[in-house]
C-alpha positions, 0 to 999 in steps of 0.5 A: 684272713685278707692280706694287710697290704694296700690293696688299689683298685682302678676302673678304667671307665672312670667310675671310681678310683681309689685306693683302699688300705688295710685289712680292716676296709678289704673286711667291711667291702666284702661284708658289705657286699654280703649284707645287701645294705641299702647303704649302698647306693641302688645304681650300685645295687643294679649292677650299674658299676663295677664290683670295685666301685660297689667297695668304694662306694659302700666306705664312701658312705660309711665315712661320711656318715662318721663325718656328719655326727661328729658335729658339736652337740647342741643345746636346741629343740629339735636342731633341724640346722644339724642335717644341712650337710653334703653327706661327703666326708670333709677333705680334710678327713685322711680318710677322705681320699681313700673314700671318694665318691662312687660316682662323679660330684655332678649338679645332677648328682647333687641335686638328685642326692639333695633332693631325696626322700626316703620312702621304703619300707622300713630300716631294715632293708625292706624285711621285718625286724625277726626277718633281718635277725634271722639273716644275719643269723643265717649268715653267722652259720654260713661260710660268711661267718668269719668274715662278719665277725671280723668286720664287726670287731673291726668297727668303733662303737660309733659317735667319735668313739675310737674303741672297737668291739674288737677292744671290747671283747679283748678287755672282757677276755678272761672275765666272767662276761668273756662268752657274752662280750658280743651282747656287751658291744650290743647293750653299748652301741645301742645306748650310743646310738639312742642317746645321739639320735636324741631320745630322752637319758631316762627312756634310754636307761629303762630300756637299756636295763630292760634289755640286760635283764632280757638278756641275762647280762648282769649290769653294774651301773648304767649313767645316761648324761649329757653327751655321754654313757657311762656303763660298767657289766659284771667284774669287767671293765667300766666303759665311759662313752661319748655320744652325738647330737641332733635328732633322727626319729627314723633312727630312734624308732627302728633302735628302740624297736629292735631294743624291745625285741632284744628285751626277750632274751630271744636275740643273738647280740652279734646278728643284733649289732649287725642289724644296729649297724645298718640301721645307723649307716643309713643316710637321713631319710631327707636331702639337706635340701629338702631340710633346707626348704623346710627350715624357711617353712619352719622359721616363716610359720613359726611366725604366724602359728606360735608367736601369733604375728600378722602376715607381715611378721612372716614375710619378715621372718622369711627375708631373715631366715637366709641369713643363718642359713649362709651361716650354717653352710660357711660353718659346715665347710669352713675350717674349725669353725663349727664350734662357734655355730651356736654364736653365729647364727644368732648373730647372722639373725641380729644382722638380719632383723636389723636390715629388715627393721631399717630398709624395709619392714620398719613396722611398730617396735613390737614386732621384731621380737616376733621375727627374730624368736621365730627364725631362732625356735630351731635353737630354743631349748626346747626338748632338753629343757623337758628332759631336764625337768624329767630327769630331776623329777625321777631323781637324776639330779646331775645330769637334770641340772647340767641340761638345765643350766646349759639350757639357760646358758644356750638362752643368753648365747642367742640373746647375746648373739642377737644384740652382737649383730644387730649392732651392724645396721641396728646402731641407734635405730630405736632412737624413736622408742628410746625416747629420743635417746641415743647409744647404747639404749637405743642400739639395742633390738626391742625386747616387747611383744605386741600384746594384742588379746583381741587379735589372738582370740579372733585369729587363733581358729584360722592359725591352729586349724590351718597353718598348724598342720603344715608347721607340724609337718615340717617339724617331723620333717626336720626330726628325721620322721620318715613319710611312712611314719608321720600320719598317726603321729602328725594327727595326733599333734595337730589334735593336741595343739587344738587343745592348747590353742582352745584351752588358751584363747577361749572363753568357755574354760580359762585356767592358769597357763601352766596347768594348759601346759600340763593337760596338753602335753598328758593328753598328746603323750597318753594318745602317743603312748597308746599309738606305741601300744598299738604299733610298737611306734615310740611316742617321741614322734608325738612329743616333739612337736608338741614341745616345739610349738610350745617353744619353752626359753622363748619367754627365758630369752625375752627376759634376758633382753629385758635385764639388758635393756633395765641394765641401759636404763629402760623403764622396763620390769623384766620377770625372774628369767630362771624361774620361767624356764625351770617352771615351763620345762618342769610343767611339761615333764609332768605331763609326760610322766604322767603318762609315761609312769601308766604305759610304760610297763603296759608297753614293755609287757605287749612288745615282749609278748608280741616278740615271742608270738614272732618268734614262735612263728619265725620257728614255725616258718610262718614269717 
């Protein structure tokens, strides 16, 4: 047992100092150094630095990594905004003195680290899955046993939960779960760890009661909701758990691979939460300013291939797109501040769009809807509003109408926003289009698109077939899809949004709009699903996109303008702005579920079938 005094360590080249206290850190550094993680950096892993540095080094990461998810929750699509960070624990932290830096906070090393892309393997440090489970299994009868096991009741559960899997196992101690407290902390740090990286409550349910049964883990009950996990085993305690936001692809497909595998019953629940561990103290795949660039390319193309603008109109969006950017980043470093984030940018992006609009594009009316909706798709309801929808379809009824009125108040959070800062230079600058009017009605920003069919219908080959596939790239790119996973996928998206640009603009096949939404979104999810009974690749990667482009509450958030607008005394006839968003998200999750309610249990059956051919291979000594 290491001793729990403060324990310093000095490096007379200036590498790192630092000083490490408790028993519990001493733990996680020799583990660390036992586990070959690659959250420790290569130079460290080279040998460049010390032994000391390699501890400062690895806690450095790991609390940074708890820094970063304890952003707020979000209501956006895909919330590309969330990776804008520096991956360095706030000064604030009390951590954050006992964690600094391995190596000095160069331009070069800020660069570099801003700049990285993610192009191993895989999650699991470059082995397969029943490779790594097997490392940590022989680890587990090594002499390092005692050490990792100390180290992982020392860990929290994760996700600004402070309870331990030490307080687990210690609230299930003289229960009937009292052997089988490890595959307990398991079953809950992977709901965590899914429902933060932003896979659906209902996919998240499923396989967590897959898992308990393959497991032979009695479950109780298992609530999956917004932003938190409620989950009670056998006569032990019930555990309400928080969870995280944003989304991380990587994460989610490396988890739900190692929750399938678990699914046969084959997994010891301790070298399963280590293997857990290590993928989630992996850093993002992409430097914030890799995600930075792909923001400004998201907003421009956003512009062009989904609001279906003109040139000009992406031009704009792209002046705009700086703005919430600064505002990201002020709110990232300031000082309790990150709560208003979801306020701030619209109103950064009400700002921006009046400038634009006054000093240098002021083009017809109809096209500043474009620019703004363009720049703020990244906070659009877009994916929640599906899991509404899909939750109420499979009879989760509260959680379905918590995220669908959360949607509808995130739309009127943005519009509200929007009119706020377009009060700084957009005060009576449509006096023209408010018929000579001034104040209030023509203070407010213009809330009607151009509707032009012939241009659309001319366009649509050159903006589906061309710019599509660099703004489904980004996209990925934004959800954390690492480069080695993104080809399948991204073709497959690319294809199904030629239906939807085909079925919508064409004159061969016209249907109302809400059935094309239901044919594209089946068809991307029936090719997705058959892409994970292929690959084991959960068809999320596929989903997302198409959901993104399609941008449901866009529609919702021009109608809330349009009330505001009525409301000043606009000749305007705004559309019911509930009925719309309830209508598209419900559309969409059909087209999901009928796809899901076919493969799921063709997937399920494969992946347990193909983990016990490994497994037998692994005892066999073929892998």
């Amino acid at each position: 047992m290491a001793d729990a005094s403060p324990r310093s360590f000095q490096v007379a080249d200036g590498h790192c100092q630092g000083t490490m206290a408790g028993a519990g850190q001493e733990l996680e550094r020799r583990a660390r150094e036992y586990s070959d993680s690659e959250t420790v950096s290569e130079t460290v892993r080279a040998g460049a630095l010390p032994v000391h540095c390699r501890a400062c080094t690895a806690v450095s990461h790991l609390e940074s990594s708890s820094a970063a998810r304890r952003l707020p929750r979000s209501a956006a699509s895909v919330s590309v905004h969330v990776n804008f960070d520096d991956d360095i624990p706030p000064l604030s932290s009390p951590s954050s003195v006992a964690s600094m830096p391995a190596m000095p906070a160069t331009y070069g090393h800020w660069l570099t680290r801003s700049c990285r892309v993610d192009t191993s393997a895989n999650l699991f440090g470059g082995q397969t899955l029943p490779e790594r489970l097997s490392y940590f299994g022989r680890k587990l009868q090594g002499p390092e046993r005692q050490f990792l096991l100390e180290v992982n009741r020392e860990k929290n559960l994760g996700f600004g939960n402070r309870i331990t899997a030490g307080n687990v196992i210690d609230l299930l101690a003289n229960t009937d779960l009292d052997n089988r407290a490890d595959d307990v902390v398991f079953v809950m740090k992977l709901g965590i760890a899914l429902s933060s990286s932003g896979y659906s409550s209902v996919d998240v349910q499923y396989l967590l009661q897959a898992v308990c049964e393959g497991m032979a883990l009695p479950l109780n009950r298992m609530d999956i909701g917004l932003g938190e996990m409620n989950a009670s085993f056998g006569d032990g305690h019930s555990f309400l758990l928080r969870a995280g936001g944003g989304l991380q692809c990587d994460k989610i497909l490396a988890c739900v691979q190692l929750a399938k595998y678990a699914c046969s019953g084959l997994v010891d629940g301790r070298a399963a939460t280590m293997v857990l561990d290590e993928i989630m103290d992996r850093r993002k795949p992409y430097g914030q300013l890799v995600h930075i660039v792909a923001f400004v390319c998201l907003c421009t193309l956003s512009a062009l291939s989904v609001r279906m603008g003109t040139y000009r109109d992406a031009v704009a969006a792209a002046m705009i797109t700086p703005f919430p950017i600064i505002v990201l980043k002020w709110c990232r470093h300031g000082h309790r501040i990150t709560e208003l984030v979801d306020f701030l940018v619209p109103v950064a992006v009400g700002i921006g769009a009046s400038i634009v609009w006054r000093f240098v594009e002021h083009t017809p009316a109809c096209h500043v809807p474009t620019w703004f909706l363009a720049v703020l798709i990244d906070y659009l309801p877009g994916t929640q509003l599906v899991y509404a929808a899909y939750e109420f379809q499979l009879s989760s009824i509260i959680y379905s109408t918590s995220r669908l009125v959360r949607a509808l108040l995130q739309c009127m959070l943005l519009t509200i926003g929007v009119i706020t800062g377009w009060q700084v230079f957009g005060h009576n600058l449509a006096v023209a289009e408010a018929g000579g009017k001034v104040g209030a009605i023509a203070s407010l920003p213009p809330s009607q698109e151009c509707q032009s069919t012939a241009f659309h219908t001319e366009i649509w080959p050159l903006y589906y077939g061309v710019y599509n596939l660099p703004l489904l790239f980004v996209i990925m790119l934004g959800a954390n899809v690492r480069l080695r996973d993104t080809p399948v996928p991204l073709l497959i998206s690319y294809i199904s949004l030629l239906l939807y640009g085909f079925l919508t603009y064409s004159d061969v096949l016209q249907l109302p709009a809400i059935v094309n939404n239901v044919l594209v979104v089946s068809f991307a999810a029936h090719l997705g699903s058959f892409h994970e009974y292929l690959t084991g690749t959960p068809p999320i990667t596929v989903i997302v996109p198409v959901v993104f482009f399609l941008a449901p509450g866009s529609g919702t958030m021009v109608c809330i303008l349009r009330w505001i607008h009525k409301d000043e005394g606009d000749a305007v006839q705004p559309q019911d702005l509930w009925g719309d968003l309830v209508m598209q998200g419900l559309s969409y999750a059909i087209g999901l579920h009928l796809a899901t309610a076919i493969w799921r249990p063709l997937n399920f059956r494969r992946a347990r079938r193909v983990t016990l051919q490994e497994h037998a291979e692994i005892g066999r000594g073929l892998l």
